[in-house]
N, C-alpha and C positions, 0 to 999 in steps of 0.2 A: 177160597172164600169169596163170595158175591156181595153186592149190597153196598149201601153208603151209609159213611160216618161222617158225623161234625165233632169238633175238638175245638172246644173255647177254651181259649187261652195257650199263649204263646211262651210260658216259659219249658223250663227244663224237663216238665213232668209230660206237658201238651204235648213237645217235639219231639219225643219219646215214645208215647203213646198213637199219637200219630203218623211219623215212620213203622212201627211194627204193625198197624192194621195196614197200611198201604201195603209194605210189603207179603203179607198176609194175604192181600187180593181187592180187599176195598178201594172203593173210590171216596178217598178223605179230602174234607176241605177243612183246614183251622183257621180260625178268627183271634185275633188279638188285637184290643184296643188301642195301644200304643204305635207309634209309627214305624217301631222293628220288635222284631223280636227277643227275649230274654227274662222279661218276666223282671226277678230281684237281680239279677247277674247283667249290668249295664255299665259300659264304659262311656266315660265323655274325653274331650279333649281339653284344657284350658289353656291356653298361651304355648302350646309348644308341650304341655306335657300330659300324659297319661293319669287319668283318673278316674278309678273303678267306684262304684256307687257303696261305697261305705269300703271297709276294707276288708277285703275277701281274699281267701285259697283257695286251692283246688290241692285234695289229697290223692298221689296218684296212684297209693293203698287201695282205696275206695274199687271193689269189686267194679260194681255196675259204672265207672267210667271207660276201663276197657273193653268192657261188654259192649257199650253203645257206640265207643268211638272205635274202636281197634287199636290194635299195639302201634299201626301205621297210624292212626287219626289222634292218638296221644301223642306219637312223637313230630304229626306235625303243628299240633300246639305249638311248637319250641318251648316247652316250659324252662322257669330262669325259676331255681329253688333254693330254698334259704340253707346253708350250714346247719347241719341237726343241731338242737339244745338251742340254747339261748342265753344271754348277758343278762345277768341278775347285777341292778343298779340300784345304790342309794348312795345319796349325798356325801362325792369326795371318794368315792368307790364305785369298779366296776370287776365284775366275776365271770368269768365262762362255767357253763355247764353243758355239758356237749354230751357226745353217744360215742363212747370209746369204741364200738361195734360198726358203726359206719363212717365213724372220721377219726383213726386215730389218730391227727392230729390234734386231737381235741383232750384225748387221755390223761396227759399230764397235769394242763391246766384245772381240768375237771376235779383231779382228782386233789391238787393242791385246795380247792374254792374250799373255804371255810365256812360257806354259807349251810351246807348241804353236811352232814356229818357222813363216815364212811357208813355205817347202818345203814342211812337211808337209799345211798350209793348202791347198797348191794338190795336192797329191797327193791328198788327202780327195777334191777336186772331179773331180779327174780319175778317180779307181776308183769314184764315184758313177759318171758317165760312160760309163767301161768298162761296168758293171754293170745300169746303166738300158737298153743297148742289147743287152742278150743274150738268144737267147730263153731260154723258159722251160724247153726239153729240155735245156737244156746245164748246167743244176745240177746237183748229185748225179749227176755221173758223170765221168768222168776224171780224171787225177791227182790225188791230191790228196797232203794234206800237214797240219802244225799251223798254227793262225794264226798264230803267233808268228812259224814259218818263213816261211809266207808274205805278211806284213807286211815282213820285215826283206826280202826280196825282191822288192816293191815299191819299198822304198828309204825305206821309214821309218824316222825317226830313235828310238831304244832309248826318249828320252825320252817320246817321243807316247804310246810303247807303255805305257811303264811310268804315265803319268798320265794318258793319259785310258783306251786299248781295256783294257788290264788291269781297273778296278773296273768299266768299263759293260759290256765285254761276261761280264766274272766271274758278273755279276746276271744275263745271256740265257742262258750257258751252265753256270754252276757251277761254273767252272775258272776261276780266276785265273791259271793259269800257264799261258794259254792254248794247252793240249794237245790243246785240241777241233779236231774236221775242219773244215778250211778252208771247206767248203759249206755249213756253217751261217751263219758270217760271210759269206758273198757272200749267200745268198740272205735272212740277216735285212737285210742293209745296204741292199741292193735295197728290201727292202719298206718300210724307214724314207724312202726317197728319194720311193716312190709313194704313201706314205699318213702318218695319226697313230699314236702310241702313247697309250693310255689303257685306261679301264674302265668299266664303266656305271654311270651313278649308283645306282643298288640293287644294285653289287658285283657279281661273277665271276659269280655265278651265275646270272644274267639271262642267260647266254650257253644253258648247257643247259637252262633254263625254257622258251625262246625256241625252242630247237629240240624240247623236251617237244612242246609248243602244235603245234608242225606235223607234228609224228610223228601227234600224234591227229587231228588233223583229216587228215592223210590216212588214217587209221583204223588206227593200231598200237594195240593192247593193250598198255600199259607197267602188268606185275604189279612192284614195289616188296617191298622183304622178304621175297625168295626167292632165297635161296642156290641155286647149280646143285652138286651134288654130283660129275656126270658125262656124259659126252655117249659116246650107244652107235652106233654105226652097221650098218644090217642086214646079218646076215649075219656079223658079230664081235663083239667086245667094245667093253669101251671103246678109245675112238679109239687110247691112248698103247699099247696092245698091236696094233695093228693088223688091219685084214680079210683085205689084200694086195688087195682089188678096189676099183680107182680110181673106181669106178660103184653102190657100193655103193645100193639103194633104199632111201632115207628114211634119217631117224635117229632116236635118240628120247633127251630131253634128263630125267635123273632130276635130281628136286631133293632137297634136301637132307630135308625130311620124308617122302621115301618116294612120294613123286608122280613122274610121268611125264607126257611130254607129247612124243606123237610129230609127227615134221616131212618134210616133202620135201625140206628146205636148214637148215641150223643157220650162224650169225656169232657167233662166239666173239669177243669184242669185251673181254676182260677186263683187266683189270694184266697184264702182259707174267709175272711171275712163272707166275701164277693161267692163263695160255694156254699155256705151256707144258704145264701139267700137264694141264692137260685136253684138250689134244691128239696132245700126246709133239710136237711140231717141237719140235726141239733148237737150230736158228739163235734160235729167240726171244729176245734179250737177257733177260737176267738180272742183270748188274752193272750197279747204281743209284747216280748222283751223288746225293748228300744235300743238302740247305737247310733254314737257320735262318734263318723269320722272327719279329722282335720287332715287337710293336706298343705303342707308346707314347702316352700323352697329356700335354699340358702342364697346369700349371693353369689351372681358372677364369680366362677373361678374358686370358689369355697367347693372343697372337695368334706366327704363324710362317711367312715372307713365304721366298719364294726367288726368285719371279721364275717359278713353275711350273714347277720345273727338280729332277731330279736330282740328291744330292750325292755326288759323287764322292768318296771316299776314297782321296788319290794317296799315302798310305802305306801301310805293309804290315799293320797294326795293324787288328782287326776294330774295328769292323761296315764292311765293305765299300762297303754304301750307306747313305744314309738318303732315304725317302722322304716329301717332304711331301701326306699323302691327302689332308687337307681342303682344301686350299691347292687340287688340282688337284678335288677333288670335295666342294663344305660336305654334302654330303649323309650324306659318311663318317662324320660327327661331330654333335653334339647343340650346339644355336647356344652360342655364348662358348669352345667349346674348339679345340681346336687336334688333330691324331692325326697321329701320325710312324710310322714303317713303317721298320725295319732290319735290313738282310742280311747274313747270317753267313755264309760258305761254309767248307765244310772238315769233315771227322770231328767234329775237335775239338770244336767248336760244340755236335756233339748232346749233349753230354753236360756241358755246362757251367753251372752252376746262372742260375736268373732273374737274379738280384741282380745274380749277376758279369756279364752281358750288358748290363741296362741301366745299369751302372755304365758299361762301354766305350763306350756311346751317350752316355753323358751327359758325360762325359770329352773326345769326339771332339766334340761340339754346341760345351762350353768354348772348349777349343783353336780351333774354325772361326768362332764368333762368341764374340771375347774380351767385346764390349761386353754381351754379354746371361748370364744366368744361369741355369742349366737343372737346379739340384738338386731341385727339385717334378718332373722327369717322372716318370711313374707307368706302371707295368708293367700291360698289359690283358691281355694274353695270347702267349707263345710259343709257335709252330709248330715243331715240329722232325720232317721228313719224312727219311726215309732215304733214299727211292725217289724222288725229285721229278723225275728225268730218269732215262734210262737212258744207261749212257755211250757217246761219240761220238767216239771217236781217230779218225785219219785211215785210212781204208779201211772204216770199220765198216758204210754203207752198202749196200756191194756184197753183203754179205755176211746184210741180214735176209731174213727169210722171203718171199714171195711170199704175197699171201692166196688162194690156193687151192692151198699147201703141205700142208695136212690130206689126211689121207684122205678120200676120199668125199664126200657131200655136206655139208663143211663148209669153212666160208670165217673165213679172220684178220681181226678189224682192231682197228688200236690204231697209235699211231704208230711205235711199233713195227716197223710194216711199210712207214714211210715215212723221218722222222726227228723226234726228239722236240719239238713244239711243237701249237700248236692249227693251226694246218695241216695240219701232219703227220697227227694223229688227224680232221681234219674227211676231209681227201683220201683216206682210207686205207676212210673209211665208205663214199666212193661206191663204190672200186674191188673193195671187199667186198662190196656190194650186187652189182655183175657178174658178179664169180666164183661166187654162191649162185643169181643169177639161170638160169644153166646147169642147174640142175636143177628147175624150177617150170617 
């Protein structure tokens, strides 16, 4: 393959699509306006501790992670991954619910939790089952429905739903009223049966570092700090008024200081917002589920034990979750302390001051362990993303773009174009590399 590509936008989908044309034979340059790369998947530091930009996994289920990384480029992640199942908590009470299949340590407790009846216990096993044995064309396509309908359709009992899928899957999808497409639950549940959940011990961002590193050594140019203003395609204007010629020759990508930089293929790899506009497809979602993550620390020498596990919150009352980092990676925290991690879902949330957040955490800690005291935790920092997903009702699927929906020589990718998760955005890099590869 001959020719040159531009790739706006630096995150998971960009780095992706822009390592496989490179390797492919082009001469790729990617643009991302931020000072590094990663897109939604950004880690910061605060005082000594680790903190990922809202609270994110990495499923290492998820096909296209070993695809893009390899079984050597996952394992040097070092992922640090939670105990399957999770602590179902309400006030004065805490429960395990585990995967007798991957931890039987977990089996007994499991099967004691009065939360969960044994019915539903074996019904878990059985849509694991169902699920493990489908291939992988048959997601994301036919009927579909909400989870909730499709749980109580299975023949799960109100109660399962409402204490444990309501706050676990509220944290994967952002909806606690779970109104999300039923193919996100099959095909996240799926990959929880084939692999861990966790993160790498140097946080979220090791993940687009990771893929930085192989973008260049297949030889992309990834320029940092350059806004794209506009993408023109020959023979028209910008993309969003269109040429009317599907074949249009070249394009040429303006940035935002008045520079230019012409191309044989452009990947428009941006925020689903920000792809719209720069291409005019109108299927692009644009209606964004929000998440509030808090990050907390205990005091000095206050240690916080879960058993590796998720806390579920089987009331309705936020913080949705709490997560214990250090507990599942010491690396998140500075030796003697402790960092907790909790999910707010809802409007509401964005807009609700510090205090009153880690009061609710600190309130809900109370209540789930009466014997311990949690007025020292300490507020590190709130994430409050608007955009954090884009939304997922049942049919929304059929319905995104195709990445080679632009005019001419330009190609989508963003998850976007698949469905929202790091799958979603890795899978959508290759199948954008394809469509842009048509014209080199």
């Amino acid at each position: 393959m001959n020719g040159d590509a531009t790739v706006v936008g630096g995150g998971l989908a960009g780095l992706v699509a822009a390592t496989r044309l490179a390797e492919a034979g082009a001469d790729v340059t990617l643009y991302e306006r931020r000072p590094e790369v990663g897109g939604r998947v950004r880690t910061e530091t605060v005082d000594g501790f680790t903190l990922d930009r809202g609270f994110q996994v990495l499923f290492s289920g998820y096909p296209a992670v070993e695809r893009e990384l390899g079984a050597d480029g996952l394992d040097d992640l070092d992922l640090r991954t939670f105990a399957p199942g999770a602590t179902i908590c309400r006030p004065g009470s805490r429960s395990t619910l585990g995967d007798p299949l991957r931890d039987p340590r977990a089996a007994l407790p499991s099967l004691l939790n009065d939360e969960v009846s044994l019915s539903d216990k074996l019904r878990t096993l059985a849509l694991r089952y169902d699920l493990a044995n489908r291939d992988a064309d048959e997601f994301f396509a036919g009927p579909d429905a909400p989870i909730r309908e499709y749980l109580r359709d299975w023949g799960f009992a109100e109660d399962y739903v409402e204490n444990f899928v309501e706050p676990f899957y509220g944290g994967i999808t952002l909806d606690r009223t779970l109104s999300t497409s039923k193919h996100v639950f099959e095909y996240t549940f799926r990959a929880m049966g084939r692999g861990s959940i966790g993160f790498p011990a140097a946080g979220m961002a090791a993940l687009p570092a990771a893929l930085a590193d192989r973008a260049r050594e297949a030889g992309v140019t990834i320029e940092t700090g350059e806004d794209v203003e506009s993408v023109r395609i020959a023979g028209g204007g910008r993309i969003p008024f269109r040429s009317g010629s599907a074949d249009a020759d070249g394009a040429t990508v303006e940035l935002a200081d008045g520079a230019t930089r012409e191309a044989d293929a452009v990947v428009v790899a941006t925020s689903a917002p920000e792809a719209r506009r720069l291409t005019g497809v109108e299927s692009v979602p644009t209606e964004g589920v929000p998440n509030v993550t808090g990050w907390y620390a205990l005091p000095a020498g206050e240690s916080f034990e879960t058993g590796e596990r998720i806390l579920l919150n089987a009331a309705s009352e936020p913080p949705s979750a709490v997560v214990p980092m250090s507990e599942v990676a010491p690396e998140y925290a500075p030796d003697g302390r402790a960092l907790l991690a909790a999910t707010f879902l809802g409007e509401d949330a964005l807009d609700r001051p510090d205090e009153d957040l880690r009061d609710d955490v600190r309130d809900a800690l109370n209540a789930w362990f009466p014997e311990r005291d949690f007025s020292g935790l300490e507020t590190l920092n709130v994430h409050r993303i608007r955009f954090a997903q884009f939304a997922q009702p049942p049919g929304v699927h059929a319905d995104l773009p195709d990445p080679d929906d632009p005019e001419g020589p330009v190609a989508l990718a963003g998850d976007y174009t698949e469905w929202s998760s790091i799958q979603g955005a890795l899978e959508s890099g290759r199948k954008a590399a394809a469509a842009a590869a048509e014209y080199l």
